[in-house]
MMTF fields as JSON, N, C-alpha, C and O atoms, coordinates in Angstrom:
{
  "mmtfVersion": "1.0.0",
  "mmtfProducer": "UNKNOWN",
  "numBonds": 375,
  "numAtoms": 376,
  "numGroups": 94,
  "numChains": 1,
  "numModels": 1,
  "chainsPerModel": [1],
  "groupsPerChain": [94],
  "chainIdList": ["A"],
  "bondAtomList": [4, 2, 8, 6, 12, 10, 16, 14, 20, 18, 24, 22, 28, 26, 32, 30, 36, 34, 40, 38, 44, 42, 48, 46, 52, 50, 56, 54, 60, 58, 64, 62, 68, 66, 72, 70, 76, 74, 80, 78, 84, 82, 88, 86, 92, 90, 96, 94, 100, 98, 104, 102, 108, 106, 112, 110, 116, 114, 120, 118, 124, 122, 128, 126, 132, 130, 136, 134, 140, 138, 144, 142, 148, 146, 152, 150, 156, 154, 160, 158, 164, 162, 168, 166, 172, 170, 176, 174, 180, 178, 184, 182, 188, 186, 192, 190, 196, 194, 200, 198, 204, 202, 208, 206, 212, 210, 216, 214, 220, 218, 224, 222, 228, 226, 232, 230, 236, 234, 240, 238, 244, 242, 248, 246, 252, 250, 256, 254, 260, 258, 264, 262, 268, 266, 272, 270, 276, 274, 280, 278, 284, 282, 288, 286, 292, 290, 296, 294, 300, 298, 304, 302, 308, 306, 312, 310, 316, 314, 320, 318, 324, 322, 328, 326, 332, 330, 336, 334, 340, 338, 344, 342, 348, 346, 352, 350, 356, 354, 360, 358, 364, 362, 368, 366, 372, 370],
  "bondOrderList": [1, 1, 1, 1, 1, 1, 1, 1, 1, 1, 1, 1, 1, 1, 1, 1, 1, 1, 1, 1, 1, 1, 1, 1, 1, 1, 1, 1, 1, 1, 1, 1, 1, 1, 1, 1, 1, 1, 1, 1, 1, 1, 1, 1, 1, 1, 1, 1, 1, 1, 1, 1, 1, 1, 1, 1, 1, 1, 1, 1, 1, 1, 1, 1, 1, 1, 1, 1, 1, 1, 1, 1, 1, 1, 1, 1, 1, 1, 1, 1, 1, 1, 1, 1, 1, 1, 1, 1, 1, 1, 1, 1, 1],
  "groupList": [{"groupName": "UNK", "atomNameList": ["N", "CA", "C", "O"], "elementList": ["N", "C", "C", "O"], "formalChargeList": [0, 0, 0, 0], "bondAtomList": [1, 0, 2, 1, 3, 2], "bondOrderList": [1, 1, 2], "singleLetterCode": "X", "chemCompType": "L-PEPTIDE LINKING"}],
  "groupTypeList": [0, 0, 0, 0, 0, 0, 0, 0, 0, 0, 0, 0, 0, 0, 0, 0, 0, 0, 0, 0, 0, 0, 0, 0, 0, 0, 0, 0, 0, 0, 0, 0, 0, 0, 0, 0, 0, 0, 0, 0, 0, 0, 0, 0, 0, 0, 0, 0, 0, 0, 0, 0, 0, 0, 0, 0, 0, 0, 0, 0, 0, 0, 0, 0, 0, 0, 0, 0, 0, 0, 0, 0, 0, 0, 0, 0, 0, 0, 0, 0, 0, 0, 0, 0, 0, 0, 0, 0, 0, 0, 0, 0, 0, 0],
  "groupIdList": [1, 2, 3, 4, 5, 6, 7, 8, 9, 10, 11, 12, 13, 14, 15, 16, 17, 18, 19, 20, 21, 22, 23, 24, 25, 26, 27, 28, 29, 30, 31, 32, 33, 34, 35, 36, 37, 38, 39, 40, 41, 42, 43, 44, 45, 46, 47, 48, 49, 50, 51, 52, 53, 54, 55, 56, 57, 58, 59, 60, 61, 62, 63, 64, 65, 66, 67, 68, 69, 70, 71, 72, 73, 74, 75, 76, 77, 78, 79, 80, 81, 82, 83, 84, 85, 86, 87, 88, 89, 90, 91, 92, 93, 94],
  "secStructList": [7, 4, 4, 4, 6, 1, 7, 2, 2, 2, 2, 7, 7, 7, 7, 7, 7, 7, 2, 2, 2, 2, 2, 2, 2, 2, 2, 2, 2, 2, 2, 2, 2, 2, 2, 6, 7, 7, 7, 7, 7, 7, 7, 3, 3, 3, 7, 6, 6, 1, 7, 1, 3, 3, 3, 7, 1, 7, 7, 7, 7, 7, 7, 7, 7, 2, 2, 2, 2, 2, 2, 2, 2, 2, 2, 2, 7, 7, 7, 7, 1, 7, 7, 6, 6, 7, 7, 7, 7, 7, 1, 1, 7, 7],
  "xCoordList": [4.175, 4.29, 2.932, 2.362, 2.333, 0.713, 0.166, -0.156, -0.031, -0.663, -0.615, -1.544, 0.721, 1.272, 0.932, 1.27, 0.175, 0.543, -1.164, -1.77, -1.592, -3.433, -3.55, -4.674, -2.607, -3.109, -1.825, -0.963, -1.547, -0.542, -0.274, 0.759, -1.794, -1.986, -1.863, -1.856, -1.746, -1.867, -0.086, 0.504, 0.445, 2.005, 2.83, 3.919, 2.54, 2.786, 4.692, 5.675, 4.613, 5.847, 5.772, 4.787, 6.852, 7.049, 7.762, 8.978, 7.158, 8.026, 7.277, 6.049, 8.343, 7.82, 6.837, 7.143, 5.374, 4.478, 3.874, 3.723, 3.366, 2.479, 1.068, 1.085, -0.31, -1.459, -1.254, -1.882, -0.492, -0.574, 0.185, -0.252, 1.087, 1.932, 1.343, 1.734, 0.432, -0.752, -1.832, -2.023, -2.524, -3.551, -2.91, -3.694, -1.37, -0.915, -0.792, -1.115, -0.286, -0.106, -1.846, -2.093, -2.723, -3.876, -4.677, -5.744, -4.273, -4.833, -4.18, -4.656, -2.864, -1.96, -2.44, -2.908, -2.488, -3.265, -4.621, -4.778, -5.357, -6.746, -6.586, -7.253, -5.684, -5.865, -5.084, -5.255, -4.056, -3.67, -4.57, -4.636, -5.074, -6.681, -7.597, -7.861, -8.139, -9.362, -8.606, -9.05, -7.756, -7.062, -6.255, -6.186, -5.607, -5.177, -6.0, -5.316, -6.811, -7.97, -8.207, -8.535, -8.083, -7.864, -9.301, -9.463, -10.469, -11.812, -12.123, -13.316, -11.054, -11.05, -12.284, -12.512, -12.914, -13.81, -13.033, -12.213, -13.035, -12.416, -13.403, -14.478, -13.067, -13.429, -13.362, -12.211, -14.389, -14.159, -14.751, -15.516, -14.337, -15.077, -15.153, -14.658, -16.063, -15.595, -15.261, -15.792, -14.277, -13.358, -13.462, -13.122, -14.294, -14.748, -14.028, -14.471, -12.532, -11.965, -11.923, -11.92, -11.848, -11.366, -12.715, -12.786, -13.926, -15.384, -15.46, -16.057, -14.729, -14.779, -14.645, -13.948, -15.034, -15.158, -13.436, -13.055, -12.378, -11.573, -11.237, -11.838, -10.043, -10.333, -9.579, -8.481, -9.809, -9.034, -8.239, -8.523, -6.951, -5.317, -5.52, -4.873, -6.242, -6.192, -6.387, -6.225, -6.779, -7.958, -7.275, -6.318, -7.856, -6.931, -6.847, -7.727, -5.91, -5.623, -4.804, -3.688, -5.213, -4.538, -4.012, -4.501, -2.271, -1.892, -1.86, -2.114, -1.632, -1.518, 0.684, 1.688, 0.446, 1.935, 2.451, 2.103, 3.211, 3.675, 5.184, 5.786, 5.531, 6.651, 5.898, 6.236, 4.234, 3.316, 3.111, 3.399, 2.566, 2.523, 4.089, 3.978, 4.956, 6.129, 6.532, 7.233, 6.173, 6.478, 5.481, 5.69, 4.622, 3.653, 3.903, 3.638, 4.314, 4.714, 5.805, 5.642, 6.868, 7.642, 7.537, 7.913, 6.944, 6.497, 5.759, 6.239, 4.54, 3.415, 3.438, 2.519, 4.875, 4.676, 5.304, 6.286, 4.158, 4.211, 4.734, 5.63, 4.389, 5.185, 6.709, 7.693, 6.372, 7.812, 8.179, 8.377, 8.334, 8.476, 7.172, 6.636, 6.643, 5.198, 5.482, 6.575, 4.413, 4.453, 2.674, 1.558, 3.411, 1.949, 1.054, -0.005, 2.079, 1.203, 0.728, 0.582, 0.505, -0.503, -1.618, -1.821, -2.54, -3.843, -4.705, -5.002, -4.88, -6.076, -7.09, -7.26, -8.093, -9.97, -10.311, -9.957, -11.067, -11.859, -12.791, -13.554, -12.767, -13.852, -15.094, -16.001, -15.227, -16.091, -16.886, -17.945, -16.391, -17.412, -17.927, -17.852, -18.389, -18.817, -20.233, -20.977],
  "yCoordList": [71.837, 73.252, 73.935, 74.486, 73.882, 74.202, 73.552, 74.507, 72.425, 72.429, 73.124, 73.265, 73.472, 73.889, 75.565, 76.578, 75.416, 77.419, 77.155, 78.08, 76.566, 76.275, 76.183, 76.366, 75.935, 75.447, 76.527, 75.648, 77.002, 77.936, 77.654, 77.585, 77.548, 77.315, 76.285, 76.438, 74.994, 73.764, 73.329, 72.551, 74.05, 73.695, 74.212, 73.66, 75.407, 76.609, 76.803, 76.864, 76.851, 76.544, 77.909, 78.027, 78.908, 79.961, 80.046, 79.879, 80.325, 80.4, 81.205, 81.267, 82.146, 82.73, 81.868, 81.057, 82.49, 81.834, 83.126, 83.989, 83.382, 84.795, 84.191, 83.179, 85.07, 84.218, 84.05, 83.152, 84.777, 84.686, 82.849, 81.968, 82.88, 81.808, 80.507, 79.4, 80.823, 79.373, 79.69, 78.558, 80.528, 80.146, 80.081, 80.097, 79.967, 78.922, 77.871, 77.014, 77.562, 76.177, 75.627, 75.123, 75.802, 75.155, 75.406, 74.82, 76.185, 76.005, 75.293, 74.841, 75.076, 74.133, 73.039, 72.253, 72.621, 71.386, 70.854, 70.011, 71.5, 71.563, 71.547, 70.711, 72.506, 71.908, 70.966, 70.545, 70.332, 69.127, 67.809, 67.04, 68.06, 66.948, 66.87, 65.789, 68.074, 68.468, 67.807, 66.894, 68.375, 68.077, 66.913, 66.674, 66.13, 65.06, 63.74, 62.747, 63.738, 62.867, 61.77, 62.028, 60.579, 59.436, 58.807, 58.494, 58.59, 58.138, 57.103, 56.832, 56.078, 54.822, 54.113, 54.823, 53.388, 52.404, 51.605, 51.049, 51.336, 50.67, 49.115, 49.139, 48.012, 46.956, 46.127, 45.738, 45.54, 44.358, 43.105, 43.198, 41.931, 40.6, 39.756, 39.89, 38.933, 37.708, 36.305, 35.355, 36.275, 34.867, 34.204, 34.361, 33.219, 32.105, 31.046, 30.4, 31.385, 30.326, 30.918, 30.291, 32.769, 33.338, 33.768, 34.464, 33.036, 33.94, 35.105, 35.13, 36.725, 37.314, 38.407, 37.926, 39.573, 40.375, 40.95, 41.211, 41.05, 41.137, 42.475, 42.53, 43.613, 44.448, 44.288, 43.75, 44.532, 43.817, 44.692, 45.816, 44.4, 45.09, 45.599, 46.613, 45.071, 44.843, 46.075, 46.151, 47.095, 48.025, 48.987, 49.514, 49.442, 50.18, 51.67, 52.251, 52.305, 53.728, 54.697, 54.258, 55.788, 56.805, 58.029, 59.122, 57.433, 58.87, 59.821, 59.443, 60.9, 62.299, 62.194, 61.766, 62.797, 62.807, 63.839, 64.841, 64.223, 64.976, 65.679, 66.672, 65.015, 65.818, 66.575, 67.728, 65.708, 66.618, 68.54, 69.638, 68.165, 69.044, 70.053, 71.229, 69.701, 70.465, 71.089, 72.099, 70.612, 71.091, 72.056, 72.911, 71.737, 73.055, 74.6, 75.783, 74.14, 75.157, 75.656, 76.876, 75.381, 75.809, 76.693, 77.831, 76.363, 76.728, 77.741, 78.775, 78.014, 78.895, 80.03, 80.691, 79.891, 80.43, 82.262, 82.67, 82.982, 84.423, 84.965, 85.798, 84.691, 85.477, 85.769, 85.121, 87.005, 87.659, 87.886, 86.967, 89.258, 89.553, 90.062, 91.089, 88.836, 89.125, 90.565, 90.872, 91.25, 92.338, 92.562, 93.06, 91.869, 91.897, 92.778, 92.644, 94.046, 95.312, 95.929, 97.137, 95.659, 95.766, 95.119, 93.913, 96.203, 95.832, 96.372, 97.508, 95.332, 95.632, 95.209, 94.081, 96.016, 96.043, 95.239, 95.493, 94.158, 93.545, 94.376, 95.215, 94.176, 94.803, 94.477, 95.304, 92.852, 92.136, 92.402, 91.821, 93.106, 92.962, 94.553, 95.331, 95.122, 96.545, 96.33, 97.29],
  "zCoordList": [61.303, 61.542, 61.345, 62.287, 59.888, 59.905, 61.367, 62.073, 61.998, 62.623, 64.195, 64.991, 64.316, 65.461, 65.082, 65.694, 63.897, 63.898, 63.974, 64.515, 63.729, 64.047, 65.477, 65.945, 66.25, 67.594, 68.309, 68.338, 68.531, 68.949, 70.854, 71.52, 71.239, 72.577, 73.575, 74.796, 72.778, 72.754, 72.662, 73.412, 71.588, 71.4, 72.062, 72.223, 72.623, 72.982, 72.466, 73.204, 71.018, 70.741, 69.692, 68.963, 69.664, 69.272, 68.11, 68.2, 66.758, 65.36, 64.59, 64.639, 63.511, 62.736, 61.613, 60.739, 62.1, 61.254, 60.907, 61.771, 59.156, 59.564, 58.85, 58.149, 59.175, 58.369, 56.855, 56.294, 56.2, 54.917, 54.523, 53.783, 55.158, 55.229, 55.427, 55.059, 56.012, 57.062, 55.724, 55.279, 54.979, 54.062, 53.27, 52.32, 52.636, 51.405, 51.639, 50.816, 52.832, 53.224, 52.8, 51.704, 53.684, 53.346, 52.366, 52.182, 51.755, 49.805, 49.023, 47.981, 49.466, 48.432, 48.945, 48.122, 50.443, 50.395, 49.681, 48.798, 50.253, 49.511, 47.637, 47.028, 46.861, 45.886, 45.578, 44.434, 46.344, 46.512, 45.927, 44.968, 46.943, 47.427, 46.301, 45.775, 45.875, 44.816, 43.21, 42.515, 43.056, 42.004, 41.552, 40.346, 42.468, 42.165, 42.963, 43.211, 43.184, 44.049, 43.147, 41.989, 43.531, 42.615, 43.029, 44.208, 41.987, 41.671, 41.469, 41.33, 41.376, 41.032, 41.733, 42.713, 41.724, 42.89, 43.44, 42.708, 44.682, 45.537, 45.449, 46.047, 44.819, 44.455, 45.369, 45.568, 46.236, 46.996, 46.277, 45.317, 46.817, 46.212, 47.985, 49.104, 47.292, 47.999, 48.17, 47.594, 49.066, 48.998, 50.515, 51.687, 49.475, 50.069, 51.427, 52.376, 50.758, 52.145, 52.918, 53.978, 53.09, 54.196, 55.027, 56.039, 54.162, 54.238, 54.823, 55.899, 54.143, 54.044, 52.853, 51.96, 52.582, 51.448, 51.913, 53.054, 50.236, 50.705, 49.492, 48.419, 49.971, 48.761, 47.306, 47.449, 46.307, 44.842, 44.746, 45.161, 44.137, 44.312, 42.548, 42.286, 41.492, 40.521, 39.708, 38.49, 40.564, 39.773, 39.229, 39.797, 37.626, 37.137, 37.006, 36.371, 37.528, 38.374, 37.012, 36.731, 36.284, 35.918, 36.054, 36.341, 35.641, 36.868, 35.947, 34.803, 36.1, 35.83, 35.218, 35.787, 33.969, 32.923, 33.611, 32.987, 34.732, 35.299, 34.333, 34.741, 33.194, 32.552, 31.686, 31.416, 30.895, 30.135, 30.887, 30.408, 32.053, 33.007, 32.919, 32.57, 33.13, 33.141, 31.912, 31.993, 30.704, 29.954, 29.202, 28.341, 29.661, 29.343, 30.491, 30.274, 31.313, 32.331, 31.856, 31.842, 31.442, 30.868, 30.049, 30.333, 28.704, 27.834, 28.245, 27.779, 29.089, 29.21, 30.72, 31.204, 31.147, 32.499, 32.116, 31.495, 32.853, 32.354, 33.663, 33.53, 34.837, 35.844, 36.289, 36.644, 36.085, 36.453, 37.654, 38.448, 37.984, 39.42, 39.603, 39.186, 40.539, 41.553, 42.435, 42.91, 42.52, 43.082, 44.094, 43.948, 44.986, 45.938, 46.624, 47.238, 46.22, 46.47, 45.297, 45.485, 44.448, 43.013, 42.924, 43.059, 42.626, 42.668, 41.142, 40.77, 40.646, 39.593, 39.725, 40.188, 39.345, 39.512, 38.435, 37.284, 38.794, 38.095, 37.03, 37.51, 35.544, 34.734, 35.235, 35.327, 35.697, 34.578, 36.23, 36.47, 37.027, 39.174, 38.713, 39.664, 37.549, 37.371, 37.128, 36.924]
}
């Protein structure tokens, strides 16, 4: 659907999309990406019978405690009813 609302002309397929809707979609991706982006090194060796460099399955990957995560959200979540036509001025842009 994001991509069909990026290309509108191309799909030419008609649905309620509005821009606000299309830059959450691609910020949630993006911090998708940024934030859970796994750093590991991708380890190759090589093996000899196949005489080729082949990649190692072995390597050790840490995930992210996703109930740690939940339960601090729990615990720490302050929003109430969002009100998107409220606007407060930054002190600290004076």
């Amino acid at each position: 659907m994001l991509r069909q609302a990026l290309h509108p002309d191309y799909f030419r397929i008609q649905f309620k999309s509005t821009p606000l809707r299309t830059d959450h979609c691609i910020k949630s991706i993006r911090e998708s990406i940024m934030c859970s982006v796994d750093v590991t090194p991708d380890v190759w060796s090589w093996d000899d019978g196949r005489q080729r460099s082949i990649l190692r399955s072995d390597s050790v990957h840490t995930c992210r405690n996703f109930e740690a995560i939940r339960g601090w959200v729990a615990k720490n979540h302050l929003v109430g009813n969002f009100d998107s036509g409220a606007h407060v001025t930054d002190e600290l842009d004076k």
